[in-house]
C-alpha positions as CSV (number, residue, x, y, z in Angstrom):
1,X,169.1,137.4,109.4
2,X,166.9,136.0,112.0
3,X,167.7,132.7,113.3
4,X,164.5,129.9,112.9
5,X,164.8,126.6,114.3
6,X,162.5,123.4,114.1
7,X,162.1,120.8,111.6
8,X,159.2,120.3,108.7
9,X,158.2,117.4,107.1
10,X,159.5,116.8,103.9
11,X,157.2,119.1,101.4
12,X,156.5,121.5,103.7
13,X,159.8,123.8,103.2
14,X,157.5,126.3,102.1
15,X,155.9,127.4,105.1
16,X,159.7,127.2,106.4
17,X,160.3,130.3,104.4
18,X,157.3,132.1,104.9
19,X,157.8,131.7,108.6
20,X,161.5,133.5,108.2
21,X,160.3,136.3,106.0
22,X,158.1,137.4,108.8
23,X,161.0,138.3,110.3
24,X,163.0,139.2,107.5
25,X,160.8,141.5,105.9
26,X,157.3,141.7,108.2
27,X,159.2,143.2,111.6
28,X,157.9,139.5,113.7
29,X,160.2,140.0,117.4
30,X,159.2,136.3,118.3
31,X,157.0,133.7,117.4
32,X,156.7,130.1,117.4
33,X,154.6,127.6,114.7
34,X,153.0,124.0,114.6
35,X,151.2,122.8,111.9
36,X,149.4,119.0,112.4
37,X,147.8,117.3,108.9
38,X,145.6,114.1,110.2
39,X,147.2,114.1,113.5
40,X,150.7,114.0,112.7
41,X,152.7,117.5,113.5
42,X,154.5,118.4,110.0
43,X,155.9,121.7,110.9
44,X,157.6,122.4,114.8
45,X,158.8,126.5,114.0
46,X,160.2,129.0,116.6
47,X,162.5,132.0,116.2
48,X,163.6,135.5,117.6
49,X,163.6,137.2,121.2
50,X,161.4,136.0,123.8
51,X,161.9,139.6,126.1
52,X,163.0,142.1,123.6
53,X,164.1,143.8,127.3
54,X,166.8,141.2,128.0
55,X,167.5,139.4,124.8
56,X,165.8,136.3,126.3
57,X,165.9,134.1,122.5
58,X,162.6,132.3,121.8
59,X,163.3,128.7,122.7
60,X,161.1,125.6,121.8
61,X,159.2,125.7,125.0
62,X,158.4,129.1,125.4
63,X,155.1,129.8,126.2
64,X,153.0,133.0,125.1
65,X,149.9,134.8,126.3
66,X,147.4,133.9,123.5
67,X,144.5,136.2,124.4
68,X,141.2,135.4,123.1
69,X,142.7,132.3,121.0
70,X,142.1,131.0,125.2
71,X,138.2,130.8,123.7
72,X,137.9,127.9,122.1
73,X,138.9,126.0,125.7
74,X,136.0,126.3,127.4
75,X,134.0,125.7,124.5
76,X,136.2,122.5,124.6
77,X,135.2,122.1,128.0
78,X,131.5,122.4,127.9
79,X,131.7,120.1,124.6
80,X,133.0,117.6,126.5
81,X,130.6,117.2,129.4
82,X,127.9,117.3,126.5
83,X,129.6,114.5,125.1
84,X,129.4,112.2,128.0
85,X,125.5,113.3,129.3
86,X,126.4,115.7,131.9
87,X,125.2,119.1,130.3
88,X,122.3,119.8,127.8
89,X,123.2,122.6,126.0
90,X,119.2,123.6,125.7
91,X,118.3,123.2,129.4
92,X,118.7,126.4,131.0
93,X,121.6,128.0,132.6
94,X,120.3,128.5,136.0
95,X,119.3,124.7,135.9
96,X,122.9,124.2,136.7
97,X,123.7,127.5,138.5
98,X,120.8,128.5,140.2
99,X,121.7,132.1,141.0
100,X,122.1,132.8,137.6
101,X,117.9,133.7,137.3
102,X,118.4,136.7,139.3
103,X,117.3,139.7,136.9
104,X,115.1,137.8,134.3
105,X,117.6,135.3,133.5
106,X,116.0,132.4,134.1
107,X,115.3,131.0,130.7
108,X,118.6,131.8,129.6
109,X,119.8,128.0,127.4
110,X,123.3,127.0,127.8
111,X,123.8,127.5,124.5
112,X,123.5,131.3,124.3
113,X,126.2,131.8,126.4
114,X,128.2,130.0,124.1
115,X,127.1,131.8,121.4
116,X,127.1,135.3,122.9
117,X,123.6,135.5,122.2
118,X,122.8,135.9,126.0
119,X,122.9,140.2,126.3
120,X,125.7,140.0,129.1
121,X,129.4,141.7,127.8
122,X,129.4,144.1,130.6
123,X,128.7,144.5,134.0
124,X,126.7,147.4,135.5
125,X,129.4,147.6,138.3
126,X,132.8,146.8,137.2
127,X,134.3,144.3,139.4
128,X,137.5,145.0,141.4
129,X,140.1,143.5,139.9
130,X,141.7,141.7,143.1
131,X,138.0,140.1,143.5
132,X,137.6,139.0,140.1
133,X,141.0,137.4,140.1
134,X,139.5,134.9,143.1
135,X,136.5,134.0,140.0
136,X,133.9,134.1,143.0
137,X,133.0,138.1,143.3
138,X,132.9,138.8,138.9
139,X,130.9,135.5,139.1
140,X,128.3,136.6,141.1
141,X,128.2,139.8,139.7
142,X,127.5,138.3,136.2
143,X,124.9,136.3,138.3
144,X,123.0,139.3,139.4
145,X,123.2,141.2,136.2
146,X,120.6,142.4,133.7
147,X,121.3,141.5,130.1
148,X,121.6,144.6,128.0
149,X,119.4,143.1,125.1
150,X,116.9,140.4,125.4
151,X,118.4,137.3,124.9
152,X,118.5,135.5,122.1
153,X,117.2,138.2,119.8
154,X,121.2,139.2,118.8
155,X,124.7,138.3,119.2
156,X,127.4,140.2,120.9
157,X,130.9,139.5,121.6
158,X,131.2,138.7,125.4
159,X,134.9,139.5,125.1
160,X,136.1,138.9,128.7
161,X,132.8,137.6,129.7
162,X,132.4,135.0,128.0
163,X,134.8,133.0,130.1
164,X,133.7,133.2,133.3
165,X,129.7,132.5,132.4
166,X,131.3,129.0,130.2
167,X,133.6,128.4,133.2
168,X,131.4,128.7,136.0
169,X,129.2,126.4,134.1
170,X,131.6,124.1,134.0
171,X,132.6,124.1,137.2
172,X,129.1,123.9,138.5
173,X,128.7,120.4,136.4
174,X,132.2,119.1,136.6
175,X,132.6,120.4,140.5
176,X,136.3,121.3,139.1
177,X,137.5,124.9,138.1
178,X,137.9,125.5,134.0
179,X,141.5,125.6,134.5
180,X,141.3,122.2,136.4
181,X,138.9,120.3,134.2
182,X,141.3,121.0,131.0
183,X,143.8,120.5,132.4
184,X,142.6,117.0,133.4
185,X,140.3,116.2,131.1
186,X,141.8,118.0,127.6
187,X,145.7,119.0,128.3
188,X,147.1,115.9,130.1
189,X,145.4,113.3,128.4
190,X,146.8,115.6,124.4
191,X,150.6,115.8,126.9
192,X,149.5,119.8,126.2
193,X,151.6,122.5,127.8
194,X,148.9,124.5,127.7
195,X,147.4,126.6,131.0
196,X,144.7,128.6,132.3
197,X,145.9,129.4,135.5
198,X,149.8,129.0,135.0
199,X,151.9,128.1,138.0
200,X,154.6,130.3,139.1
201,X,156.8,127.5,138.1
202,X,156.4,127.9,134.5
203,X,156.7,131.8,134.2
204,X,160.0,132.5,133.7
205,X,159.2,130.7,130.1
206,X,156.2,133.4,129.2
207,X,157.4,135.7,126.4
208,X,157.4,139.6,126.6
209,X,154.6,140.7,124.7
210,X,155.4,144.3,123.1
211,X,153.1,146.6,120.7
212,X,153.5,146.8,117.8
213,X,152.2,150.6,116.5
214,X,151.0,150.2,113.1
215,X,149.5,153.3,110.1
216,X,146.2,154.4,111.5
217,X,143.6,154.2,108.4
218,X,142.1,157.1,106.2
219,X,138.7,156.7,107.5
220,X,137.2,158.7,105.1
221,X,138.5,155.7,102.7
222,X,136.6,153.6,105.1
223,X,132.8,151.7,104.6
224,X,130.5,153.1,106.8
225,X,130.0,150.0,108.5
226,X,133.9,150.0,109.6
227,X,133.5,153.7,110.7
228,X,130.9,153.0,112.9
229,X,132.6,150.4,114.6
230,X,135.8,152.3,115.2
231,X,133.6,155.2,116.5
232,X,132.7,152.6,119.7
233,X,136.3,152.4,120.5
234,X,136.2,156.2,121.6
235,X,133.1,156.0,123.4
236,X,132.9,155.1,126.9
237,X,129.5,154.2,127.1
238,X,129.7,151.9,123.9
239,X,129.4,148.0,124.7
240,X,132.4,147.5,123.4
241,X,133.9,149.7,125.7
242,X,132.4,148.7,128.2
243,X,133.0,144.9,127.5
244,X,136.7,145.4,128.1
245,X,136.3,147.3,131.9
246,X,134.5,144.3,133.8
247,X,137.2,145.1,136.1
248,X,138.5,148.3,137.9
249,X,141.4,148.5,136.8
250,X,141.0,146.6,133.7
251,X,142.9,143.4,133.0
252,X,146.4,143.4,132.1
253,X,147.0,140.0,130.4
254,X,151.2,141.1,131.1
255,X,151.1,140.7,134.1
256,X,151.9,137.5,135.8
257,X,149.5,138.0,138.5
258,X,146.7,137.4,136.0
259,X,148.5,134.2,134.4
260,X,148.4,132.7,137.7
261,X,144.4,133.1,138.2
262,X,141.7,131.5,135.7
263,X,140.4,134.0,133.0
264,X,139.3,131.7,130.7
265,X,138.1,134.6,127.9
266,X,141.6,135.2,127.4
267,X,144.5,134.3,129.7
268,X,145.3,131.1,128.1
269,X,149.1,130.1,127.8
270,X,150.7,127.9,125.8
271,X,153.4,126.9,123.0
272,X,152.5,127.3,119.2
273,X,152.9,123.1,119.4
274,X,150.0,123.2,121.9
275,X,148.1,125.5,120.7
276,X,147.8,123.2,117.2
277,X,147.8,119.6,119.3
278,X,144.9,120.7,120.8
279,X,142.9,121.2,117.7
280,X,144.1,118.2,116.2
281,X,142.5,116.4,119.1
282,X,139.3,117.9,118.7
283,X,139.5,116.8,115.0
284,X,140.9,113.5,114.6
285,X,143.0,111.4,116.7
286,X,146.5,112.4,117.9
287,X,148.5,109.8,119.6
288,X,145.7,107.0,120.2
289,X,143.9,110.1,121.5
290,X,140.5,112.1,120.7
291,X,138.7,114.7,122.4
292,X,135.6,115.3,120.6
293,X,133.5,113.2,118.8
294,X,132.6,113.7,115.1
295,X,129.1,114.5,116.2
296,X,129.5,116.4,119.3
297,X,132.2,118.4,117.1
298,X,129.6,119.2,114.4
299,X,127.1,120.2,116.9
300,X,129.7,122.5,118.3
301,X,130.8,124.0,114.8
302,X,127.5,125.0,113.5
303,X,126.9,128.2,113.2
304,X,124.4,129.6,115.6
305,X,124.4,133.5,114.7
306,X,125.5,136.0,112.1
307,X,125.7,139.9,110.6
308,X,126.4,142.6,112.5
309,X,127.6,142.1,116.2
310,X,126.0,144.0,118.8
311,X,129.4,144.5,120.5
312,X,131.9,144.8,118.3
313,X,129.2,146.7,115.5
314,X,131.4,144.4,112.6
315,X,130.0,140.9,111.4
316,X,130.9,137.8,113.0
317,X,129.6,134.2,113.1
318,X,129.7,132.6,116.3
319,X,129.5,128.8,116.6
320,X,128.8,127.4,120.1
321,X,132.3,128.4,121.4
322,X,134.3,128.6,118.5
323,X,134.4,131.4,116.1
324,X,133.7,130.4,112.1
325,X,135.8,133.0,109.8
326,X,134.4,135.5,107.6
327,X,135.2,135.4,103.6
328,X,137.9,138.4,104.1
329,X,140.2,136.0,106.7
330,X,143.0,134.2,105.7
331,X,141.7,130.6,107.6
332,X,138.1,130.9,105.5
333,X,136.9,127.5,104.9
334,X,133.9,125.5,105.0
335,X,135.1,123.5,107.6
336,X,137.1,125.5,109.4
337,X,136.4,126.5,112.9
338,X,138.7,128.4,115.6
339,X,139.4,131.8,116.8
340,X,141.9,134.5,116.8
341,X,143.6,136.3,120.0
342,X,144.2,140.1,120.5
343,X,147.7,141.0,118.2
344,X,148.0,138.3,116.1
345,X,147.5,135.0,117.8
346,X,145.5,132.2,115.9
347,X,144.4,128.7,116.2
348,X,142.1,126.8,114.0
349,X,141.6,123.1,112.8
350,X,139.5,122.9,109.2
351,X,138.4,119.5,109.0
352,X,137.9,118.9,105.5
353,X,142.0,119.4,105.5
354,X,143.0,117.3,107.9
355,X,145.0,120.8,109.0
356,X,145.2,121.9,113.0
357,X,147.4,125.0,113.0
358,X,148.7,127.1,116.2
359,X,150.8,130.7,115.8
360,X,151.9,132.6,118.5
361,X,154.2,135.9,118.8
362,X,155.0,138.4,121.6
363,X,154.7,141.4,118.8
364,X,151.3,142.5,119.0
365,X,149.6,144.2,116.3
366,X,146.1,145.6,115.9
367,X,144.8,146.4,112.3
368,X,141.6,146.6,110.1
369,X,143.0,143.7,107.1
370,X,144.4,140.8,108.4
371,X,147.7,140.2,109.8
372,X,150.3,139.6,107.1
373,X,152.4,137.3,108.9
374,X,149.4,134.9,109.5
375,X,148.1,135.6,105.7
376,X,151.6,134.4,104.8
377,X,151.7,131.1,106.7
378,X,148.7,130.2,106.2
379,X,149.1,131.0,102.6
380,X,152.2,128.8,102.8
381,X,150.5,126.1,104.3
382,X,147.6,125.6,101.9
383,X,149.7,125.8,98.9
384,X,151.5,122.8,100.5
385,X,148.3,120.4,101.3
386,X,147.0,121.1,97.3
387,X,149.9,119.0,96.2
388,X,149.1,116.6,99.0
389,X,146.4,113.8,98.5
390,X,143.9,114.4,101.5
């Protein structure tokens, strides 16, 4: 039997056991939970091996690569210099960073970049990956590149993109890099141990990640729609594809040279307590402290797209920065608002609750339904707040 330590509040013994049985009976190697109701954390979880390769045990302040879960930070980011008059989400990008008209991009708003409505997941000319590591060379790059569909017309999933066209933003505004400006503005103020750009102090804490292999579908059993968006997975010319080989070679989130530079798509790093902290501070106050407004964070949750996405050929429903979830995912709500990383990863905050919720684990798995070890928590976790008054 697995050992899992941490406390829960009283009531929430549930989500306890759910939290074992994923690695009693769902194959979880390591993984750490935080639950916060109304800015109060009620469940602090972790449990298993941290480097399946040395028997490192998951401690309480082990940190974990959360892939694209890093999104909603510089959504966080831009969010916040809206909030205090610094950045119009509707004035154009190139008002800001002027290089950024080259190729017709010149009317470009803000906003699409945050919705992945601006026609730029790939680059014509992947980047060398030593360059794009410094930020400058991928972020001229993006600068002089054509979008691949007019802007504004569709959505796509800027999968590593995305973070360098928020970030540079940022930094053009703010005069700080992404990494800097949360950790100033967002991380410190929350007492988050949360990075983008982690110093080589901190990682000897990082968990192994490992893959996790999992049944390959009948996809004759499949809906056409799910077909067609495996079949860009096998094609190298597809976006999606191409949206993942910005870089030459492309990035490899394991290794600790690219948790040391600023990647703010996916290389976030953090503990599962973090992870949920920081949503609770964009939803309500956490220790005297509040990062977003309730406007500005109703502005930012709105959806701005949906249907199929140009990228991944699936439906999705970007907000400005944060991802809303689609009926089929465990976190569906309303009012919820979030997004999930490559493997398994997941943060998300549903207002109408009160809940702010970060899961982590080093045993990555890819598949088609959702992840049953997040289905199971969160699962847990709502049965528990329906007995609760809001």
């Amino acid at each position: 039997m697995s050992v899992v330590s941490g406390t829960v509040a009283a009531g929430y013994e549930p989500v306890r056991e759910a939290f074992l049985a994923n690695f009693e009976t769902r194959s979880e190697i390591g993984a750490a939970l935080s639950v916060y109701r109304h800015g109060r954390e009620v469940v602090r979880l972790w449990g298993g091996v941290a480097d399946p390769a040395t028997g490192r045990a998951w401690r309480e302040d082990t940190l974990q690569v959360v892939y694209s879960t890093t999104k909603s930070v510089p959504a966080a980011c831009a969010h916040l210099l809206v909030q205090r008059g610094q950045l119009d989400l509707d004035a154009p990008v190139a008002e800001y960073w002027p290089e950024f008209a080259a190729a017709g991009k010149g009317d470009i708003p803000v906003r699409w970049l945050l919705s992945h409505q601006a026609g730029l997941p790939v680059l014509d000319r992947p980047v060398p990956l030593e360059q794009a590591l410094t930020w400058e060379p991928v972020v001229a790059a993006l600068a002089a590149q054509a979008p691949v569909w007019q802007p504004g017309t569709a959505h796509g999933y800027h999968g590593i993109t995305y973070g360098w066209l928020v970030g540079e933003v940022v930094r053009r505004v703010s005069g700080r890099s992404l990494g800097t400006y949360f950790a100033d503005e967002i991380a410190k103020p929350l007492g988050l141990d949360f990075w983008i750009g982690l110093p080589a102090s901190e990682a000897h804490r990082v968990a192994r990640t490992v893959e996790q292999p999992t049944a390959p579908p009948a996809v004759e059993a499949l809906p056409e729609v799910v077909r067609e968006a495996l079949a860009t997975y096998t094609d190298p010319t597809s976006l999606m594809v191409r949206s993942v080989n910005v870089t030459d070679p492309p990035l490899d989130l394991t290794d600790p040279r690219t948790w040391a530079a600023e990647i703010p798509a996916g290389n976030g790093i953090c503990t599962a307590s973090s992870l949920a902290r920081f949503y609770a501070g964009l939803i309500g106050e956490v220790d005297g402290v509040r990062i977003l407004d309730a406007a500005t964070l109703a502005a930012a949750t709105r959806e701005q797209a949906s249907g199929i996405d140009r990228v991944l050929m699936m439906p999705t429903r970007p907000a400005l920065g944060f991802g809303l979830p689609l009926p089929d995912q465990p976190w569906c709500s309303p009012t919820a608002f979030g997004f999930p990383g490559y493997g398994g990863s997941l943060g998300y905050a549903d207002t109408a609750s009160g809940i702010a919720f970060g899961y982590v684990m080093n045993g990555l798995r890819v598949t088609l339904d959702p992840d049953p070890r997040t289905a199971a928590l969160i699962e847990a976790v709502r049965a528990v707040v329906s007995r609760q008054p809001v």
